[in-house]
C-alpha positions in Angstrom: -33.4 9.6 -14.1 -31.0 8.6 -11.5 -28.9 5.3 -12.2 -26.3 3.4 -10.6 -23.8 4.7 -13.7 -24.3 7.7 -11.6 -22.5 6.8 -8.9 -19.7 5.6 -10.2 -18.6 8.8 -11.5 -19.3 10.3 -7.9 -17.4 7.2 -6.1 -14.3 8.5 -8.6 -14.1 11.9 -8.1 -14.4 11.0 -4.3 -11.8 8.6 -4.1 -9.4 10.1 -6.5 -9.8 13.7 -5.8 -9.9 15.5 -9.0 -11.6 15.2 -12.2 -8.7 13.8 -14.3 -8.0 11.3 -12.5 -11.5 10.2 -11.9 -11.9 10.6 -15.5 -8.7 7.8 -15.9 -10.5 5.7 -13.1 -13.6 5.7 -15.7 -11.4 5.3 -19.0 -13.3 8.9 -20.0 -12.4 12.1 -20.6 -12.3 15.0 -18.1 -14.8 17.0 -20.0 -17.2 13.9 -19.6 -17.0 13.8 -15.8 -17.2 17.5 -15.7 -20.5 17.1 -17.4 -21.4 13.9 -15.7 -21.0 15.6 -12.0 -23.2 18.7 -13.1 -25.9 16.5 -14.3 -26.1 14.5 -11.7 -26.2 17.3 -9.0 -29.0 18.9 -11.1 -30.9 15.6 -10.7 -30.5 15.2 -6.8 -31.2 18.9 -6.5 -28.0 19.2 -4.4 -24.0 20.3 -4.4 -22.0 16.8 -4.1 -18.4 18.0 -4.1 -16.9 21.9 -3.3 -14.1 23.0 -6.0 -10.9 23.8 -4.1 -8.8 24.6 -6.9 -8.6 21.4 -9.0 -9.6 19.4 -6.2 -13.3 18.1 -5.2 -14.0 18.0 -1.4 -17.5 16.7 -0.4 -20.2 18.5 1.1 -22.1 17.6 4.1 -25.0 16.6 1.4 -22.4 14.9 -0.1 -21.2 13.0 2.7 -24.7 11.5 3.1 -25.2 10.7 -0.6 -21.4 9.2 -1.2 -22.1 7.0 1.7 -24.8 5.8 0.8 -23.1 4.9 -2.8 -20.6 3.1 -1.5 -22.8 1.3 0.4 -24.7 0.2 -3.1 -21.4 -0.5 -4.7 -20.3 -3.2 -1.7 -23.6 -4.6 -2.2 -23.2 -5.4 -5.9 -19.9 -6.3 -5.7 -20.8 -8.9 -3.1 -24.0 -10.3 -5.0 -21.5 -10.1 -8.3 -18.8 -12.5 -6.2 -21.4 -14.7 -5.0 -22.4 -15.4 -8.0 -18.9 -16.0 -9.3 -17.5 -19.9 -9.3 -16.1 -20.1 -5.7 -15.0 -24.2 -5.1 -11.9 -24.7 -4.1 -10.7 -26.4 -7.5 -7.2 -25.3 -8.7 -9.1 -24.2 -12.4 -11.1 -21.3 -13.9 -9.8 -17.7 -14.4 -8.1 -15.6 -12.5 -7.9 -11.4 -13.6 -4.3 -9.8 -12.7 -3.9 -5.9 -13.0 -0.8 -4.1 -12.0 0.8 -1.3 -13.3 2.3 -1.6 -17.7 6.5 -1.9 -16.6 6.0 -3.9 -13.6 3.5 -6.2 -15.8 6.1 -6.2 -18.9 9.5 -6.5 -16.5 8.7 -8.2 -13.6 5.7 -10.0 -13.7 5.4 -11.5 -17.0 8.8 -13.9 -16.8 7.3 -15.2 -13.5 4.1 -16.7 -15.0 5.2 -18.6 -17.4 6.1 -21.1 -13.8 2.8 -20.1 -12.7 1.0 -21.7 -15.4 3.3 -24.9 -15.5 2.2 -25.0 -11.9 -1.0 -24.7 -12.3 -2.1 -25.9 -16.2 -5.9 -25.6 -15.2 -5.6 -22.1 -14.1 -6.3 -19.2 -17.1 -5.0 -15.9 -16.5 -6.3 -12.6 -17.9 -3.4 -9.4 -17.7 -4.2 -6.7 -17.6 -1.0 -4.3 -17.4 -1.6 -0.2 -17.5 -0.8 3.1 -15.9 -3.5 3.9 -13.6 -4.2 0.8 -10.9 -8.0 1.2 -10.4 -9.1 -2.1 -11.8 -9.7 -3.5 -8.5 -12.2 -0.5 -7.4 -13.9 -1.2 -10.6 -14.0 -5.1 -10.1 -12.2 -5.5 -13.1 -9.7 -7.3 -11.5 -9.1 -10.7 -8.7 -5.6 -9.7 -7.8 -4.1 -6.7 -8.5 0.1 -5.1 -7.6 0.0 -1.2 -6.5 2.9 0.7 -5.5 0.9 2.7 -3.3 -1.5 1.5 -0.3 -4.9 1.4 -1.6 -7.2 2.7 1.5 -10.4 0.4 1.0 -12.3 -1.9 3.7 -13.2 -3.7 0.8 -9.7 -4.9 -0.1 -7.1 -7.2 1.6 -4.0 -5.5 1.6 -0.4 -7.4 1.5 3.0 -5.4 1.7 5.0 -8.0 -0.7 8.5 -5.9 -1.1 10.4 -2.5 -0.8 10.2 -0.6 -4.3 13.2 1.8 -5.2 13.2 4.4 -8.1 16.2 6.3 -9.2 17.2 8.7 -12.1 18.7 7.4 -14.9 20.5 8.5 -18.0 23.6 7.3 -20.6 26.4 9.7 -19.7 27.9 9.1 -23.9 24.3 10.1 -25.2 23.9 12.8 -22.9 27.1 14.5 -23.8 26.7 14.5 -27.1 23.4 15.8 -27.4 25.3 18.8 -25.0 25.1 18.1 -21.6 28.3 18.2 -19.9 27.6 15.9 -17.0 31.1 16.9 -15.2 29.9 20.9 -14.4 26.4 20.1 -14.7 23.9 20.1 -11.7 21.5 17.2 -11.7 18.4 19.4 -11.6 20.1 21.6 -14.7 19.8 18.3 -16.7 17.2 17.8 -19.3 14.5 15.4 -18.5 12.0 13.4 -19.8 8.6 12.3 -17.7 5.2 11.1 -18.5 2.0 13.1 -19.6 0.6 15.2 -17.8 -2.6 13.0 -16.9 -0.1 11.0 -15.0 1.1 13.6 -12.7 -0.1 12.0 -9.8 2.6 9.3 -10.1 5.2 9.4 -7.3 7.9 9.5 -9.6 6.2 12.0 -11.4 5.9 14.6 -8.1 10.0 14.0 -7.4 10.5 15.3 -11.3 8.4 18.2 -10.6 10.5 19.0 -7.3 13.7 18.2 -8.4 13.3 20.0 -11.5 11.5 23.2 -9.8 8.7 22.7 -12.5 10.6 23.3 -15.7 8.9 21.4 -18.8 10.6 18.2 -19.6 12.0 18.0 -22.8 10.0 14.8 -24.1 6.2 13.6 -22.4 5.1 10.0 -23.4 2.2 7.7 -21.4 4.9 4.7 -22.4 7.4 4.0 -20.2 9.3 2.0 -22.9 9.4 5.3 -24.9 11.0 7.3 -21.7 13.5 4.5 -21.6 14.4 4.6 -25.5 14.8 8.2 -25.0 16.9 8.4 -21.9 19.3 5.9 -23.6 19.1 8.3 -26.8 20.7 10.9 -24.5 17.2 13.2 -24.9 17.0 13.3 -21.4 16.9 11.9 -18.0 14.2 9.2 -16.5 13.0 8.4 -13.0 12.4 4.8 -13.3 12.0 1.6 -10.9 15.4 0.5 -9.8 14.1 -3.0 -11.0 14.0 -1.5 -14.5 16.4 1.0 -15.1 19.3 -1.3 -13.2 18.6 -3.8 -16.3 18.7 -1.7 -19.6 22.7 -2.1 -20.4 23.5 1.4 -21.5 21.7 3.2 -18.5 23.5 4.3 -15.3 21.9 5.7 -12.4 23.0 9.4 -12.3 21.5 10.2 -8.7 23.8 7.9 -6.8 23.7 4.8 -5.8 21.0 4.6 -3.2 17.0 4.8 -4.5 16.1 8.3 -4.8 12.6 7.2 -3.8 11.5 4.5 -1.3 7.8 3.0 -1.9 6.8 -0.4 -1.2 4.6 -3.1 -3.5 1.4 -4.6 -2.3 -0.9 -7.5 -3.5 -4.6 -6.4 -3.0 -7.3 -8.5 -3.4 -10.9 -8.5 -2.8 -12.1 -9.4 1.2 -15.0 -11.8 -0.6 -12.6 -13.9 -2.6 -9.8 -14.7 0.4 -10.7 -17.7 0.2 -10.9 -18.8 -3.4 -8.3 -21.4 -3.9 -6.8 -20.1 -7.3 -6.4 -16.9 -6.1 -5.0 -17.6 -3.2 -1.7 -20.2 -5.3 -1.3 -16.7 -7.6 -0.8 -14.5 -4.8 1.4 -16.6 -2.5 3.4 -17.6 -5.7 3.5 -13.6 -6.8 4.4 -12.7 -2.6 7.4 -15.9 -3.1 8.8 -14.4 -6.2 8.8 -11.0 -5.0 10.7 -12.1 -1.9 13.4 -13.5 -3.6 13.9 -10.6 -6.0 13.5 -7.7 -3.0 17.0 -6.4 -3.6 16.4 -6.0 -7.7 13.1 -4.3 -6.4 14.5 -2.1 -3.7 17.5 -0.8 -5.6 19.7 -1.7 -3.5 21.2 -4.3 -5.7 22.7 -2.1 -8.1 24.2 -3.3 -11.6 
């Protein structure tokens, strides 16, 4: 039996490319799309994707059924919202996702003015690693650091976003790393796990470091900031970050070694709900008047 379960596991590996990070999308494991995908081709008697290496490119069967999926999904999502409380009261809940630093650094000191603001307005956080809660409808109002490509979303550039490469000089010495004679890209390093090798800082690691294993993974950024200040290694972190833990320096210079930019996305169907709109034009305020913190080009 075919069900609509189904197709959110082929909307994934479409829209994210490969089977890990569909499975992340899905909060599954890899093995469990692999065996999802297979199933659900034997059931429609056809080949939805083509394996290129690790990636998953559509077929022209594909095409016709992925369309047609999306398609449902929009459909859902619009009897789901119109369904949802929609007056233009400044009450009721509103569901913020954005990636686990930005959440813990940025964000959270901001809301606590939010919600003196606006006492009648409950807010649901939802702070992690991968930013698909919005495909998923898990979220109102969500902050990526790359554009999301959706006709489904409404897409706001709120700020410039700088990363650089950080370490304590005094730790790193002592745990032999002579920082004088050294090369950057001779340094050791420390990075997330592999599921999140799609992360931008993540791809500049593997560059700058031509591939060589780092000498600590972790899916917590707070453990890859403990550990750069233990001298275990370098970080690539948000400027934003990084510029505010006392003991770190940034080793890569003093310009961003990366350049992205933040957006707000929210859903097209709830533009105009009221107490979505107040948390987005207070998070697009806030974000203005800290762009040099977020750019990195404000330095400690």
């Amino acid at each position: 039996m075919f069900e609509w379960d189904d197709l959110r596991y082929l909307l994934a590996i479409e829209r994210a490319g490969t089977l890990s990070s569909a499975a992340r999308q899905l909060n599954v494991s890899h093995t469990t799309v692999g065996r999802r995908l297979a199933m659900i081709e034997h059931a429609l008697g056809t080949k939805v994707f083509h394996r290129r290496g690790a990636h998953y490119i559509r077929t022209d069967s594909g095409k016709i059924v992925l369309e047609r999926a999306s398609t449902i999904e929009r459909d859902i999502k619009s009897l789901l919202l119109a369904a949802h409380d929609r007056d233009e009261t400044l009450s009721g809940m509103v569901r913020l996702a954005a990636p686990l630093a930005l959440t813990v650094s940025f964000v959270m000191p901001h809301l606590s003015e939010f919600c003196r603001l606006y006492p009648a307005i409950r807010l649901e956080v939802n702070g992690e690693l991968n930013t698909f809660s919005m495909a998923k409808g898990d979220a109102d109002v969500g902050l990526r650091i790359s554009q999301p490509v959706s006709d489904d979303f409404d897409i706001r550039k709120i700020a410039d976003f700088g990363f650089a490469l950080y370490g304590d000089r005094s730790a790193l010495a002592t745990n032999g790393a002579d920082l004088a004679s050294t090369r950057l890209e001779d340094l050791p390093y420390v990075a997330y796990g592999e599921e999140f090798a799609d992360l931008v800082e993540e791809r500049w690691l593997r560059k700058l470091f031509k591939n060589a294993p780092p000498r600590l993974r972790s899916n917590a950024i707070n453990v890859l900031v403990k550990a750069a200040e233990a001298g275990m290694g370098v970080a690539a972190l948000p400027c934003y970050l990084g510029d505010r833990v006392a003991s770190l320096q940034r080793l890569s210079g003093a310009a961003p070694v990366l350049r992205e930019k933040l957006y707000l996305v929210t859903h097209r169907e709830q533009r105009h709900v009221r107490r979505i709109r107040v948390l987005v034009d207070h998070l697009a305020r806030v974000a203005a008047n800290d762009q040099a913190l977020l750019s990195g080009l404000e330095p400690k």
